[in-house]
DOROVEX-673867 format. One line per 10 residues: number of its first residue (from 0); their letters; for each residue x, z, y of C-alpha. Coordinates in steps of 0.001 Angstrom, whole numbers. Example, Ala and Ser with C-alpha at 12.3 -4.5 7.8 and 13.67 -1.06 7.14 Angstrom:
<recs>
0	as	12300 7800 -4500  13670 7140 -1060
</recs>
This chain:
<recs>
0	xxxxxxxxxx	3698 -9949 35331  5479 -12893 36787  2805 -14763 38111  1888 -12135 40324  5438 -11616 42009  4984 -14900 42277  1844 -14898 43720  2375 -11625 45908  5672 -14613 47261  3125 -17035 47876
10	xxxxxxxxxx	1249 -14717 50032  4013 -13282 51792  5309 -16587 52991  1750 -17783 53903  1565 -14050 56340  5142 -14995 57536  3699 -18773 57818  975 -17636 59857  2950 -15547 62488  5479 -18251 62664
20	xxxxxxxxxx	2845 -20701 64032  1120 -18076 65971  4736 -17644 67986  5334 -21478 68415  1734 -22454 69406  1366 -19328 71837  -2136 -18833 70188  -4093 -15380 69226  -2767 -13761 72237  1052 -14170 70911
30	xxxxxxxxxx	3222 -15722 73680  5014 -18885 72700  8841 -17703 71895  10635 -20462 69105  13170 -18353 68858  10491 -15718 67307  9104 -19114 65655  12077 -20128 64165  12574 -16758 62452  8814 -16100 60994
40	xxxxxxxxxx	9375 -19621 59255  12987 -18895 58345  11422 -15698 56193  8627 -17826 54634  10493 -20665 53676  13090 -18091 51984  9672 -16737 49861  9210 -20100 48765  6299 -21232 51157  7347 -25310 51575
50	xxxxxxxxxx	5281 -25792 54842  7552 -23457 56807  10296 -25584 56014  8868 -28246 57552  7817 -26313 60264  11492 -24649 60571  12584 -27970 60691  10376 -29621 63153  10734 -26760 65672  14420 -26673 65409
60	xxxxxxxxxx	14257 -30060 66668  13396 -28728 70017  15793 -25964 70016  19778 -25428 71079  22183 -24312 68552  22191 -20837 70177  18616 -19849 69784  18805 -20829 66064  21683 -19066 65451  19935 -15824 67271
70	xxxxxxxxxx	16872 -16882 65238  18648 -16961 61887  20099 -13407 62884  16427 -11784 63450  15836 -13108 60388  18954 -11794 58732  18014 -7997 60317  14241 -8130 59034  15762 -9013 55391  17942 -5655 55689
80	xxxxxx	15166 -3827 57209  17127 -2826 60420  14113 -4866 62688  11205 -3611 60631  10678 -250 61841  10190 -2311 65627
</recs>
């Protein structure tokens, strides 16, 4: 039972991976926004997935303190669910 929260994680982060790189390389039609970025990565390295940490990190390099701290807050809202239904 515990492998597959652990794999359903796994998953999860590599989605929130995924949507994190589609909003910092502008590609599949997303527009480029790190703020948006930031956030997707922020949520998949929370589920465990160690190349958004990287990628947090290497974005954040490129970012002001501001628009992390606004990205950290999206992030905060998805966790509670108040930016899901959007």
């Amino acid at each position: 039972m515990m492998a597959n929260g652990v794999e359903q994680g796994v998953r999860d982060g590599v989605a929130l991976y995924d949507r994190g790189v589609a909003c910092s390389t502008g590609s599949g039609g997303t527009l480029l926004d790190l703020v948006e970025a930031h956030k997707w990565f922020n949520l998949a390295a929370i589920s465990g997935f160690v190349p958004a940490q990287v990628a947090r990190a290497e974005i954040a390099m490129d970012m002001s303190a501001r628009e992390i701290a606004e990205a950290q807050r999206k992030a905060r809202a998805w966790l509670t669910g108040s930016a899901r239904a959007h």
